[in-house]
Rosetta silent file (secondary structure, phi, psi, omega in degrees, C-alpha in Angstrom):
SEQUENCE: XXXXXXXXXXXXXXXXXXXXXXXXXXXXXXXXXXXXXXXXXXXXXXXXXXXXXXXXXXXXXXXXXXXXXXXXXXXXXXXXXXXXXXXXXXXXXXXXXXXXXXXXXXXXXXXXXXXXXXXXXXXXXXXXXXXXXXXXXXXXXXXXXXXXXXXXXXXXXXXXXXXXXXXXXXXXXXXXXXXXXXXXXXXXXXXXXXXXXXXXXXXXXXXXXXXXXXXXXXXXXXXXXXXXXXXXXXXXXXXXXXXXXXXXXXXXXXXXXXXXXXXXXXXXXXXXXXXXXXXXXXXXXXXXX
SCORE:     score description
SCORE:     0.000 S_00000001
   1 L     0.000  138.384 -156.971    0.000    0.000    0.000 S_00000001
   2 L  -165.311  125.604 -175.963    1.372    3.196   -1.187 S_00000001
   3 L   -87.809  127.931  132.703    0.364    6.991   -1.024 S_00000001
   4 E     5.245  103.353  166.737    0.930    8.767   -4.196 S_00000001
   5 E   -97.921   98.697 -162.066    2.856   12.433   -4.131 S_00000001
   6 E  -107.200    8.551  173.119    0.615   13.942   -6.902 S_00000001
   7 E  -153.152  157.533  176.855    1.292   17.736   -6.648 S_00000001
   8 L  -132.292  178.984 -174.524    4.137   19.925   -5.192 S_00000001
   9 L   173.872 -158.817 -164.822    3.191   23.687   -5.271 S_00000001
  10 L   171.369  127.535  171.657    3.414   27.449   -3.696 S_00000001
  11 L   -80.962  106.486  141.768    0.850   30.158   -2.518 S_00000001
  12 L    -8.904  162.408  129.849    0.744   32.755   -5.117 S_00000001
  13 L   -67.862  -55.471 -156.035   -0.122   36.303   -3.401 S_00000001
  14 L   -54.903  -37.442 -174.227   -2.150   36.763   -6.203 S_00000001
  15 L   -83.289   11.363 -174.626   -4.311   33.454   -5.423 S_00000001
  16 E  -100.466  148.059  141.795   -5.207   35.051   -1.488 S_00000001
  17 L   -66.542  170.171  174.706   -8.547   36.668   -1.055 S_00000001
  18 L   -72.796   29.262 -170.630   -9.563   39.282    1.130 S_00000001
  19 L  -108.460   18.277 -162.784   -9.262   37.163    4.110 S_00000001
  20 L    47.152   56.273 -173.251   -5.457   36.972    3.295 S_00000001
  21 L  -153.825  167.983  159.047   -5.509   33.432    2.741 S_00000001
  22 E   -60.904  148.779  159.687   -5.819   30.960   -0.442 S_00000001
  23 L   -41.367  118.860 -154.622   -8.693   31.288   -2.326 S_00000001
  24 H   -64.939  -37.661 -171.929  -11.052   28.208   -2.345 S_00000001
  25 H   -50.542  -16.486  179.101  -11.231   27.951   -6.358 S_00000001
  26 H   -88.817  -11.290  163.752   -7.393   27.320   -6.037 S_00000001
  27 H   -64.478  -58.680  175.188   -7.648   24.351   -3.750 S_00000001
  28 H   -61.026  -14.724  179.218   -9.726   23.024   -6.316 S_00000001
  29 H  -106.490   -3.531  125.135   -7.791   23.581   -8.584 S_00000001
  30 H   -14.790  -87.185  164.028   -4.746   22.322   -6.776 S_00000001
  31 H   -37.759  -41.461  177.929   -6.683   19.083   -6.488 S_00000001
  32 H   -58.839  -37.289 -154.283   -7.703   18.949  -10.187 S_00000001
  33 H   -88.775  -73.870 -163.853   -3.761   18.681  -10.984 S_00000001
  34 H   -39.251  -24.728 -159.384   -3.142   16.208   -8.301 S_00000001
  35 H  -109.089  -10.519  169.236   -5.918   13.855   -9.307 S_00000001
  36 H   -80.362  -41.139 -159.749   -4.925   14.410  -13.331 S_00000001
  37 H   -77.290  -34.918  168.846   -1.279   13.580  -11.884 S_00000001
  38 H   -62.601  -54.253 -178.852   -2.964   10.537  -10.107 S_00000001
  39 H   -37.565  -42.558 -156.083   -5.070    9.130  -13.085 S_00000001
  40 H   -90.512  -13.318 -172.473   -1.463    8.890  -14.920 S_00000001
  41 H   -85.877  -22.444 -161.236    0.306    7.145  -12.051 S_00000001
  42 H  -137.429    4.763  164.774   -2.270    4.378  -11.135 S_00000001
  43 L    82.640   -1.579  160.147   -4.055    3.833  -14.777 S_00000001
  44 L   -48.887  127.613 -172.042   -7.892    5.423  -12.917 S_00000001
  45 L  -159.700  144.497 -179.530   -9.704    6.069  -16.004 S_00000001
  46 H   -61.558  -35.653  150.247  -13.217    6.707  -16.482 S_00000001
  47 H   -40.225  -26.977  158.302  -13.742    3.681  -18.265 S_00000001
  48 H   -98.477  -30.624 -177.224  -13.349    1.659  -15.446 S_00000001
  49 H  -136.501    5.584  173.888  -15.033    3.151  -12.281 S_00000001
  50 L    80.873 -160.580 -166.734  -17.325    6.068  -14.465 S_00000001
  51 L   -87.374  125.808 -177.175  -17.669    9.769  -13.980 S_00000001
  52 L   -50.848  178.911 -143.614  -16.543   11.299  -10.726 S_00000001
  53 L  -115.614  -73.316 -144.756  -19.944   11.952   -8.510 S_00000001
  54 E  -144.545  162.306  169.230  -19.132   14.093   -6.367 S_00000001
  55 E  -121.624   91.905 -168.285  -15.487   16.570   -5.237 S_00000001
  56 E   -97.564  101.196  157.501  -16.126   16.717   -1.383 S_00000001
  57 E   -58.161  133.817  122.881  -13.272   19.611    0.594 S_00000001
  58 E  -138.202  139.608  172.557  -12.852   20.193    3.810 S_00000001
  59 E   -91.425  116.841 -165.882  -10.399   22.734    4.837 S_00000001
  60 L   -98.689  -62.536 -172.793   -8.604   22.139    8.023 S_00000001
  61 L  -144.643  145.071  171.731   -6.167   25.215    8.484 S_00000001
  62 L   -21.340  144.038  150.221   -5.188   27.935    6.648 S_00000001
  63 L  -129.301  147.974 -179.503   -2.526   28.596    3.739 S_00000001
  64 L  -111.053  124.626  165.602   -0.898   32.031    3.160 S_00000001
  65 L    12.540  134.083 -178.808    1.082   33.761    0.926 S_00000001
  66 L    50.826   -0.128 -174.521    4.232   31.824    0.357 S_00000001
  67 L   -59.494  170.080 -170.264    3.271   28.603    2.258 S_00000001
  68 L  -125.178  147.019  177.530    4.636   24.996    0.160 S_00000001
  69 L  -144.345  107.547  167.472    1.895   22.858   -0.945 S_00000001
  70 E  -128.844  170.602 -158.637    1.822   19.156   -1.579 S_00000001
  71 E  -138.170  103.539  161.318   -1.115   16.740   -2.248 S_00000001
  72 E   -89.361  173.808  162.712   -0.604   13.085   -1.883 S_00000001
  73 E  -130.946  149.180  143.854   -3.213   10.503   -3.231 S_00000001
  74 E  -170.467 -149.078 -171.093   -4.370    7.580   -3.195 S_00000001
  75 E  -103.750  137.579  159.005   -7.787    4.650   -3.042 S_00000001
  76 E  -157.847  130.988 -159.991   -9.541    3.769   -0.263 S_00000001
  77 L   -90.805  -18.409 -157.941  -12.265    1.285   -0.685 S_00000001
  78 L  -105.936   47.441 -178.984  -13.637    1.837    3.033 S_00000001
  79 L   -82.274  168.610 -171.001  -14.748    5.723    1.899 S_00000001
  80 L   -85.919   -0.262  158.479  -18.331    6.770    1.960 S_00000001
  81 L  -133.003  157.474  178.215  -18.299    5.494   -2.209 S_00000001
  82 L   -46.629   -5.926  156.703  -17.929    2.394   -3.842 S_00000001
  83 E  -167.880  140.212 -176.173  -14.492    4.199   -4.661 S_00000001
  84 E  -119.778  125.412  123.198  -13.172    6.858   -2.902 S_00000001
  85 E  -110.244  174.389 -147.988  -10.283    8.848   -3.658 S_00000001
  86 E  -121.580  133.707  174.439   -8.477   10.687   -1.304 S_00000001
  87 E  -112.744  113.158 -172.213   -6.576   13.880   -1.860 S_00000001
  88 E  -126.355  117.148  164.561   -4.807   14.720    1.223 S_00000001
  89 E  -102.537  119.796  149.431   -2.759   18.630    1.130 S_00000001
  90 E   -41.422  122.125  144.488   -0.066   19.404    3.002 S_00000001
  91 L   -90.841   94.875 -173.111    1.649   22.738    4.078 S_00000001
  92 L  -113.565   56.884 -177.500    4.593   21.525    3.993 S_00000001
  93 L   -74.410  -34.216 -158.433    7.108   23.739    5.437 S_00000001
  94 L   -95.991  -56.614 -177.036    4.965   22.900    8.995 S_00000001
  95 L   120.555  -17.348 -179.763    3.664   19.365    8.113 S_00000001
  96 L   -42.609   75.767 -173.039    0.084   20.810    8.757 S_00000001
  97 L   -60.151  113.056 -152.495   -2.803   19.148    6.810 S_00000001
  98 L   -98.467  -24.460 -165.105   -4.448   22.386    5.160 S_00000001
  99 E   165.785  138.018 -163.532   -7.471   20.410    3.053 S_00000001
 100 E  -119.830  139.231  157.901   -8.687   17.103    2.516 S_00000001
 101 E  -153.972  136.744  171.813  -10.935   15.752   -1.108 S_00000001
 102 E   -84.792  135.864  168.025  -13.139   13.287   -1.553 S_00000001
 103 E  -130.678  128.861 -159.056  -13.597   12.539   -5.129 S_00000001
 104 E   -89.933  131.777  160.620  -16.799    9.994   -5.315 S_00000001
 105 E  -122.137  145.373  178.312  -17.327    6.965   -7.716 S_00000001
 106 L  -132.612   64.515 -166.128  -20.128    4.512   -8.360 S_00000001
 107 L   -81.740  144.820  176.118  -18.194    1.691  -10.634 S_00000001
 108 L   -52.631  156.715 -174.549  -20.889   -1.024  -10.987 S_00000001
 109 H   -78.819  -31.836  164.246  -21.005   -3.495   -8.193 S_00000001
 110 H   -66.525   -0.164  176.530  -19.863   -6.906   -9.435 S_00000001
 111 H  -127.001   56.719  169.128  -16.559   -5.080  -10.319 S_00000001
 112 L  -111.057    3.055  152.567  -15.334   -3.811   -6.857 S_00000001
 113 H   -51.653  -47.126 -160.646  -13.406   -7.057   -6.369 S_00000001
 114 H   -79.078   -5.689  157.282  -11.692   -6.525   -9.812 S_00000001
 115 H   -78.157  -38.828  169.076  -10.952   -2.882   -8.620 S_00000001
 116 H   -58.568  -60.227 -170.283   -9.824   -3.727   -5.496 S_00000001
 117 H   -60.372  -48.622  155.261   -7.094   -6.324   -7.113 S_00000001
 118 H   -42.736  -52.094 -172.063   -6.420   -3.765  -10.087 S_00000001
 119 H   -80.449  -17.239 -150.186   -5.709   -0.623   -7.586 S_00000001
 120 H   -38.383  -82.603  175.806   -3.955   -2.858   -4.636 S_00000001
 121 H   -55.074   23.992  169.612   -1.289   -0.602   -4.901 S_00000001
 122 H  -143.210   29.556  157.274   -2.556    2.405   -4.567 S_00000001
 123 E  -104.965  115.380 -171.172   -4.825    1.656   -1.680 S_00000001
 124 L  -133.764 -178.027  161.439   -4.672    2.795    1.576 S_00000001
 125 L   -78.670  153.653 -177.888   -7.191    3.677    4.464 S_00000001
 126 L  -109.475  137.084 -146.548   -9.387    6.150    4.875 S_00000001
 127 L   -79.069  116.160  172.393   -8.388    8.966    6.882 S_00000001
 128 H    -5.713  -73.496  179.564  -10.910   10.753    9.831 S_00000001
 129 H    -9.322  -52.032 -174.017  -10.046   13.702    8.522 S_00000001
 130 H  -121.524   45.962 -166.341  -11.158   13.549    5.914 S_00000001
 131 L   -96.161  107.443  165.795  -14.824   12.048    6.003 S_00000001
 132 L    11.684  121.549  176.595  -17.611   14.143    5.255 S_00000001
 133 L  -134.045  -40.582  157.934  -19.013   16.148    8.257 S_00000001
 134 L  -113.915   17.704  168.893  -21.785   18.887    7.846 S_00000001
 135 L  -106.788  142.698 -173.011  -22.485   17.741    3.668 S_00000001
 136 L   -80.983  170.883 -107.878  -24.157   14.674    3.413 S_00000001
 137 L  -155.246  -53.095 -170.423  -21.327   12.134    1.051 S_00000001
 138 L   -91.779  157.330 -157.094  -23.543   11.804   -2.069 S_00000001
 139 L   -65.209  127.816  179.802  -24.153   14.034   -5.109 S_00000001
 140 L   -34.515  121.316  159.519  -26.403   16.626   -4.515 S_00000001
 141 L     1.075  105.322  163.380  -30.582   16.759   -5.924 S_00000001
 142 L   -96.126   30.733  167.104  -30.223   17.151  -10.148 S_00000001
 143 L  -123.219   15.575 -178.833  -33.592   17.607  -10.500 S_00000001
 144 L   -64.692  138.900 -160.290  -34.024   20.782   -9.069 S_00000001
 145 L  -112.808  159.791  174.316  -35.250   23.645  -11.876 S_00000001
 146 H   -75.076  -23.772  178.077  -34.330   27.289  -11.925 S_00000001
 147 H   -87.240  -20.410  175.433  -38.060   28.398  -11.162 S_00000001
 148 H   -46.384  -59.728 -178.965  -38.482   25.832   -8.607 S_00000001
 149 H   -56.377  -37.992  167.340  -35.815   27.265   -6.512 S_00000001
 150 H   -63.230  -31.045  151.137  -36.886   30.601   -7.239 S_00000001
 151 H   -18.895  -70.357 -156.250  -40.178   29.327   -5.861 S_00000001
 152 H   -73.594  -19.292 -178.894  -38.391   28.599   -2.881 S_00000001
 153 L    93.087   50.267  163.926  -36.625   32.283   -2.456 S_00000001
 154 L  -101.424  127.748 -175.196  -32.955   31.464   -3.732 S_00000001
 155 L  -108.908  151.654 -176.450  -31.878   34.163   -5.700 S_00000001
 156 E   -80.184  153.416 -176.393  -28.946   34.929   -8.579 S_00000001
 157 E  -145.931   29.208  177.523  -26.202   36.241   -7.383 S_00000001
 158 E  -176.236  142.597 -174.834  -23.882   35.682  -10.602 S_00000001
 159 E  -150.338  127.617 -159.727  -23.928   35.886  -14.069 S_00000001
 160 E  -161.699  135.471  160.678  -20.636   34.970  -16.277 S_00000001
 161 E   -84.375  137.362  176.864  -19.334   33.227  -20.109 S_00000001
 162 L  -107.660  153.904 -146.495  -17.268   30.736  -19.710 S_00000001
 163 L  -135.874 -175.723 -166.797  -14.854   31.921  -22.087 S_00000001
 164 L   -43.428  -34.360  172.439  -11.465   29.946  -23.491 S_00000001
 165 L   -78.824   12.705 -173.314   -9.292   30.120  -20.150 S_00000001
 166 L  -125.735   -4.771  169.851  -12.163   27.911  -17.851 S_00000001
 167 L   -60.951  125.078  167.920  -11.441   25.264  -20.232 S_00000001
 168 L  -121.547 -157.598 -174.046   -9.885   22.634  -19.079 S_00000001
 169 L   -75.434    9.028  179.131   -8.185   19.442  -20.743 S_00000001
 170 L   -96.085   14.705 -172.753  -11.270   17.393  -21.324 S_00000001
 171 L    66.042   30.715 -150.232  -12.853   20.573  -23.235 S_00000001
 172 L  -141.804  132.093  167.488  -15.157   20.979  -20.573 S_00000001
 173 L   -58.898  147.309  171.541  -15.093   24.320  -17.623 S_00000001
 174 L  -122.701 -163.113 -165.102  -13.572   22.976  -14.833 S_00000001
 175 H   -58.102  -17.059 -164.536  -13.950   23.006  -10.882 S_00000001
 176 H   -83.755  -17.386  172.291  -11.917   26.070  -10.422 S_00000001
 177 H   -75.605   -7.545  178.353  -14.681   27.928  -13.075 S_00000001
 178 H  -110.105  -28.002  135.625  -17.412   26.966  -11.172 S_00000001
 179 H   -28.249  -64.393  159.461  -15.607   27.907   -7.907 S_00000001
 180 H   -28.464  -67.290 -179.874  -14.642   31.163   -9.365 S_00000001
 181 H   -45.477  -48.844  170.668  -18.404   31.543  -10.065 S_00000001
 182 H   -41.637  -71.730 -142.663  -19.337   30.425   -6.651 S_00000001
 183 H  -105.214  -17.395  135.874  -17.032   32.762   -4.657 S_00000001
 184 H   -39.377  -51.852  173.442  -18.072   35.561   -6.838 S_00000001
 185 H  -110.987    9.784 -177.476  -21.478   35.640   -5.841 S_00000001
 186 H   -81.431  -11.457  147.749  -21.608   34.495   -2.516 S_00000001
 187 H   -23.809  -72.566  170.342  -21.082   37.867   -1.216 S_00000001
 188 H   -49.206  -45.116 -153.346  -24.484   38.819   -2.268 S_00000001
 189 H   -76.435  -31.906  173.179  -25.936   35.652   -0.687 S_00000001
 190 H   -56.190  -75.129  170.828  -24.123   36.947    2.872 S_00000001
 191 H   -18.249  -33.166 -145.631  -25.762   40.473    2.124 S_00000001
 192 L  -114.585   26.202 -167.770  -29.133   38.904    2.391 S_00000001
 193 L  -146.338  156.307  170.038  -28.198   38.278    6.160 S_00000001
 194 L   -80.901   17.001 -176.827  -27.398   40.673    8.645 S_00000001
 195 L  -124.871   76.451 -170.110  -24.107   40.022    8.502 S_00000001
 196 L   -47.542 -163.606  174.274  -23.720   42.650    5.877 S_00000001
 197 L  -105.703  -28.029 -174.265  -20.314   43.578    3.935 S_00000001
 198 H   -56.871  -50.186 -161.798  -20.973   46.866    6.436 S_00000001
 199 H   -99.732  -32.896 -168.276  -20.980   44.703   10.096 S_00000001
 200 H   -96.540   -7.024  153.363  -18.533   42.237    9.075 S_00000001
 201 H   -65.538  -63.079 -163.833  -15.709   45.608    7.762 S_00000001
 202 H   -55.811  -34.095  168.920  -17.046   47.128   11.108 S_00000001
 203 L   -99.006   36.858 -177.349  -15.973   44.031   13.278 S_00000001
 204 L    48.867    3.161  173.286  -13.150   43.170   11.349 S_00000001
 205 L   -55.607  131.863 -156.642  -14.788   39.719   10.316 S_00000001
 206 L  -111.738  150.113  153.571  -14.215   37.311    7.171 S_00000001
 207 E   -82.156  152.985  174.698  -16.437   35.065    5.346 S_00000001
 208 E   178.586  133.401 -173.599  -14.902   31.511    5.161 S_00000001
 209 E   -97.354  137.150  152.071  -16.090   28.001    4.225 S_00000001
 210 E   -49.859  -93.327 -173.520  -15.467   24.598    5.690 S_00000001
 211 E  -147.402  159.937 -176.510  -16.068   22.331    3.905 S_00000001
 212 E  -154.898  139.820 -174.393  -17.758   21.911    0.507 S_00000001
 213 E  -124.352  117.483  161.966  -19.257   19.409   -1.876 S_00000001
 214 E   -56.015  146.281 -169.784  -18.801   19.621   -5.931 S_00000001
 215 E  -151.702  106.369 -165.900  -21.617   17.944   -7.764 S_00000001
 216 L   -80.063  105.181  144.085  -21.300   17.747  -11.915 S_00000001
 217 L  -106.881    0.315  160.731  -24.370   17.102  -13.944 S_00000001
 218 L  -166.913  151.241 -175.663  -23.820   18.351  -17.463 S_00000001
 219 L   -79.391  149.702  157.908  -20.854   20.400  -18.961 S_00000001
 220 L  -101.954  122.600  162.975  -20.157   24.000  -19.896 S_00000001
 221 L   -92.927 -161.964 -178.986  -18.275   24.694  -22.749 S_00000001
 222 L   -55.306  135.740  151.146  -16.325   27.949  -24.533 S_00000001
 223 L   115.273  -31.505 -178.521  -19.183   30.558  -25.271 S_00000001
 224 L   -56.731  139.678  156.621  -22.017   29.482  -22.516 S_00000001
 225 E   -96.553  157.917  177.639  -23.483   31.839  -20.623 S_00000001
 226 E  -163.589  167.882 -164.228  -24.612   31.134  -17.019 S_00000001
 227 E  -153.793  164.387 -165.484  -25.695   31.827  -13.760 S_00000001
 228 E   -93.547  158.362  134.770  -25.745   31.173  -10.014 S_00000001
 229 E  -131.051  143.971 -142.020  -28.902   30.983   -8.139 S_00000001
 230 L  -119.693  172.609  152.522  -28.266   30.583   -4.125 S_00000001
 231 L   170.171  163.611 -147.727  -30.080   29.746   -0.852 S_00000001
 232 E   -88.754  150.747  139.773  -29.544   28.731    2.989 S_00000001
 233 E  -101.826  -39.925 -171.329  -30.107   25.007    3.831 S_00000001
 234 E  -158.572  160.159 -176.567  -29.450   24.902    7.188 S_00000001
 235 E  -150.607  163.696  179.520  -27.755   27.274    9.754 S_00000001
 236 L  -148.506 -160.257 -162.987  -26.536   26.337   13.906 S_00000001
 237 L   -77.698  -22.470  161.064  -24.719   28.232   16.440 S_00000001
 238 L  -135.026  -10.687  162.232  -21.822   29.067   14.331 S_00000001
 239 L  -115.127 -178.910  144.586  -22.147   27.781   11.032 S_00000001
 240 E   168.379  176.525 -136.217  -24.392   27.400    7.972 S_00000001
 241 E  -107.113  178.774 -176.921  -24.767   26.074    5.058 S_00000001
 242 E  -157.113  154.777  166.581  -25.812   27.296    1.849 S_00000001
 243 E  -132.144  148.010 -157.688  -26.108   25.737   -2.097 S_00000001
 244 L  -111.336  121.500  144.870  -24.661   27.261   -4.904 S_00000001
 245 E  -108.482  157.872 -177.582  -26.455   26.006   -8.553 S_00000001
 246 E  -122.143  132.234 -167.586  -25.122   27.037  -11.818 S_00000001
 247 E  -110.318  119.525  152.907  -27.606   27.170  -14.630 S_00000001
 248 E   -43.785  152.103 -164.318  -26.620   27.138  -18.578 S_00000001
 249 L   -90.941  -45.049 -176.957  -28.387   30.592  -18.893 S_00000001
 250 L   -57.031  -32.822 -173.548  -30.140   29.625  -22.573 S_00000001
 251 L  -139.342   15.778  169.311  -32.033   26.581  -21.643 S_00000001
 252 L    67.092   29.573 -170.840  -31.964   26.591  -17.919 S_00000001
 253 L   -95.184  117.203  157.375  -30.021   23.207  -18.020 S_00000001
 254 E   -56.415  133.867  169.038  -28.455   22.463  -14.307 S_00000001
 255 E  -125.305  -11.520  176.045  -24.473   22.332  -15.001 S_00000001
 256 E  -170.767 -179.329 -176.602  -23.387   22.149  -11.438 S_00000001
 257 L  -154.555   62.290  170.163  -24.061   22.236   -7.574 S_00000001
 258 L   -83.334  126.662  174.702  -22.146   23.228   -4.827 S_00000001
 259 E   -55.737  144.640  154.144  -22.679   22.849   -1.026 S_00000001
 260 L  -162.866  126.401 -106.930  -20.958   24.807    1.340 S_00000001
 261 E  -136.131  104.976  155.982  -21.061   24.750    4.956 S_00000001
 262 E  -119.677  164.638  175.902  -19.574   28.570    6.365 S_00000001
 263 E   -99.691  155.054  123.235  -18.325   30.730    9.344 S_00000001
 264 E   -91.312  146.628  166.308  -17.399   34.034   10.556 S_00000001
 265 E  -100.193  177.032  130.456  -14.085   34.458   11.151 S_00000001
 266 L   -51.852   77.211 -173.394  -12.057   36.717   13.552 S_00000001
 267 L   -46.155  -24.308 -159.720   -9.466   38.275   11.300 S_00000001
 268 L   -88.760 -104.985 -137.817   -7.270   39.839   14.409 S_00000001
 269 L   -67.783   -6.319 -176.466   -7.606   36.294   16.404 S_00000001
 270 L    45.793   55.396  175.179   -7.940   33.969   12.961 S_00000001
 271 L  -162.483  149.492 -167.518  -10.768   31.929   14.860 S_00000001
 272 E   -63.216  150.947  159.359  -14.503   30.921   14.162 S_00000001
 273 E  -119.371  146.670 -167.543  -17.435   33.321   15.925 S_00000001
 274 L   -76.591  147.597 -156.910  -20.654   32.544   17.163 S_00000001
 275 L   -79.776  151.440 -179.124  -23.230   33.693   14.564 S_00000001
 276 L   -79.681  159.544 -167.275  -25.298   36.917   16.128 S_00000001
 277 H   -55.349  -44.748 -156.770  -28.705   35.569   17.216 S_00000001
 278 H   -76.053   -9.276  178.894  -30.854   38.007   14.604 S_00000001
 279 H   -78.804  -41.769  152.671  -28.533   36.459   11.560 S_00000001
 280 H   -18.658  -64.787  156.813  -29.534   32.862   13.302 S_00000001
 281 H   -42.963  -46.407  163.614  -32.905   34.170   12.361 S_00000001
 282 H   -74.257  -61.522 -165.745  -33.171   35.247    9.385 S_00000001
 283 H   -20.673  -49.531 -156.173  -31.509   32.262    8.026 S_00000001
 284 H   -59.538  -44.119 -132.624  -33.838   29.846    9.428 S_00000001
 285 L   -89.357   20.035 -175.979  -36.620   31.927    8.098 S_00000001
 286 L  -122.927  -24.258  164.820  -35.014   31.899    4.454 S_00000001
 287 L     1.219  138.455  147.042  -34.308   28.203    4.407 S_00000001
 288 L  -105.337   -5.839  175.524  -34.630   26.323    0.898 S_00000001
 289 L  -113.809    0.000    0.000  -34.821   22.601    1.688 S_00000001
């Protein structure tokens, strides 16, 4: 049994956000390279175990400006899918594990012996860390419609072409364009809370996600236009969650889904705050599931 070392890397400045930290679309995209470097190292091919499912993150501690970044891989059959693999990144100047990804498969069932025997070497166990914890493990509701939702009060909060540079090598936008997309408009979805762009400058506070689950159902290519539309699922004493969908704009075709489970932070003190009771409130009362 043997982990993989599928990416080595370095935090851009460029790639930090305003929380001074990496961005999330660059974790994903961090991961995309690691799991393209894995596919060539262990012969994982779509052809054998099908289309990934699902891209499930969680982010365990920051990275910053100049931080070292490596991503091992590998298989682990006892994952919350019928194949799991496991992306595990390192800072590793410290040794700190900075983000964890699930990437979810559903290979037919008579051939997880013959997967098992095929991957043996590139199978290891799977790590706490990195198990799903406030996203549920499997791909997110495709049958959800843009008026439905609107129905429900989730609103757009993005509108974008995916234009020649969101390509990625399968011809297809990849996770970091639908990230991009994401992390664009959730600002507005925050807005629609009392924990304005206004209260969270006045108390020095950050927005910042957890953990988050990618969910593919049909591609965007060069030239589509599209859009987010947003809404709370669930909120507690210091988190909650929200879903991002991205719509082809022309025929209202679902193209993607992300979960995402967020905080405030403390910017001075870098550490999660309890949400104030009237944002606690509106959320519930905006709920979409």
């Amino acid at each position: 049994m043997t982990i993989q070392a599928t990416l080595f890397s370095f935090v851009n400045r460029w790639e930090c956000d305003e929380n001074d930290h990496l961005n999330v679309q660059f974790y994903f995209s961090r991961f995309e390279e690691a799991d393209r470097q894995f596919r060539l190292l262990s012969g994982l091919n779509e052809t054998l175990v099908g289309a990934r499912r699902v891209r499930h993150v969680r982010y365990h501690s920051e990275l910053r400006t100049g931080d070292l970044v490596t991503v091992q891989s590998s298989i682990a059959f006892d994952g919350p899918h019928m194949l799991t693999v496991v992306h595990e990144m390192h800072n590793s100047a410290t040794g700190t594990l900075a983000a964890t990804a699930l990437d979810g498969y559903e290979p037919s069932a008579n051939s997880a012996k013959t997967l098992r025997q095929r991957f043996k070497t590139y199978q290891t166990s799977m790590i706490a860390e990195a198990a799903p914890k406030g996203i549920p493990a499997g791909p997110a509701n495709q049958k959800v419609t843009l008026a439905g939702l609107e129905a429900k009060g989730a609103q757009v909060v993005f509108r974008g072409t995916v234009l020649p540079r969101d390509i990625g090598v399968d011809g297809k936008a990849d996770d970091r364009f639908a990230l991009s997309c994401c992390t664009d408009g959730v600002a507005h979805v925050w807005q629609r809370t009392p924990m304005t762009h206004g209260y969270l400058t006045e108390n020095g506070f950050g927005r910042v996600a957890v953990e988050m689950k990618l969910s593919w159902a049909t591609p965007l290519k060069t030239g589509d236009m599209m859009l987010v539309i947003s809404g709370f699922t669930s909120v507690g004493a210091r988190t909650f969650s929200m879903r991002h969908h991205l719509f082809e704009s022309r025929t209202s075709r679902l193209v993607a889904t992300l979960d995402v489970v967020a905080l405030t932070m403390d910017l001075a003190t870098r550490k999660a705050v309890d949400l104030p009771p009237e944002a606690h409130q509106a959320i519930n009362k905006m709920l979409i599931d």
